[in-house]
Kinemage of the C-alpha trace (Angstrom):
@kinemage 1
@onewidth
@group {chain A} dominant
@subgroup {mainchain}
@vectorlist {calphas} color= white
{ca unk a 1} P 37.578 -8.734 24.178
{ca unk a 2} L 34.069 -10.423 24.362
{ca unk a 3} L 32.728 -7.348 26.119
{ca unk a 4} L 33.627 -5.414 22.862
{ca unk a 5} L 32.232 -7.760 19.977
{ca unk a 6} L 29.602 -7.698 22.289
{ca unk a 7} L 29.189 -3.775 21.972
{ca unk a 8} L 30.294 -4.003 17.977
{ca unk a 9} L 27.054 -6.013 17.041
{ca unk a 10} L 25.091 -4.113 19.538
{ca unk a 11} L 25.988 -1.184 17.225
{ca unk a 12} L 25.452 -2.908 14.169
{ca unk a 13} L 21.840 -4.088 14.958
{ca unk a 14} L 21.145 -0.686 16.008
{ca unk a 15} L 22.439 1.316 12.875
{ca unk a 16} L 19.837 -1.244 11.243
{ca unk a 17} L 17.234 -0.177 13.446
{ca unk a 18} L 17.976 3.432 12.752
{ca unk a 19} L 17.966 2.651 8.622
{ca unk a 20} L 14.680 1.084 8.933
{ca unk a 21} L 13.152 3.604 10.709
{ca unk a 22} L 14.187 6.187 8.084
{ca unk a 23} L 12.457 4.183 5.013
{ca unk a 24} L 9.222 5.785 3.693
{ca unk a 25} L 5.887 4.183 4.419
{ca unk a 26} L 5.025 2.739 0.979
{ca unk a 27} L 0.579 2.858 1.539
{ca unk a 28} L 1.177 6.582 2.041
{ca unk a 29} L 3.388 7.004 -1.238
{ca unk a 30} L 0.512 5.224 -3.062
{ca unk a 31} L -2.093 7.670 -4.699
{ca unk a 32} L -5.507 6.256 -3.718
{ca unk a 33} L -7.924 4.738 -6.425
{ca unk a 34} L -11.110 6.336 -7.332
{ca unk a 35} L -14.264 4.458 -6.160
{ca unk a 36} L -14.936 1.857 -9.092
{ca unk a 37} L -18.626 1.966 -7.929
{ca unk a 38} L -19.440 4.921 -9.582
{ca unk a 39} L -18.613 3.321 -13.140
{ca unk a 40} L -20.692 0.526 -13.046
{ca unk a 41} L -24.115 2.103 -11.964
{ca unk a 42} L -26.110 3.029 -14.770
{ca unk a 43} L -26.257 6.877 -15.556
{ca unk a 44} L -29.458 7.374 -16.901
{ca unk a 45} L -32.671 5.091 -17.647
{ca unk a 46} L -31.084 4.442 -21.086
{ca unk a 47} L -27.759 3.257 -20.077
{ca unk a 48} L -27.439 -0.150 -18.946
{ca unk a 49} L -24.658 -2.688 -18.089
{ca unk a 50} L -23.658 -5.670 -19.863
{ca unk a 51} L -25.611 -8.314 -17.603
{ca unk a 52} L -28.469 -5.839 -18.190
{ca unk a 53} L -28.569 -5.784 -22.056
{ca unk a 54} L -28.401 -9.540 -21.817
{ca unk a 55} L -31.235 -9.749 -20.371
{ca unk a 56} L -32.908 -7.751 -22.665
């Protein structure tokens, strides 16, 4: 009788090994952000930021 409990949770812990296994990798579902870098540089001489025009 132990021997078989023994088997039954054996089982168990490996159906949850097998469901875990199976689960999608959530960073790849995720779209990846543009650079934010881009943005904040200044396109032109007559563009500036915020901390620039403070200056100013």
């Amino acid at each position: 009788m132990q021997n078989q409990t023994i088997i039954y949770f054996l089982e168990q812990i490996a159906r949850l090994f097998s469901i875990h296994k199976n689960y999608p990798k959530p960073a790849a579902a995720l779209p990846r952000l543009p650079n934010r870098d881009v943005k904040s540089r200044p396109k032109n001489k007559t563009e500036f930021t915020a901390q620039e025009k403070r200056v100013k």
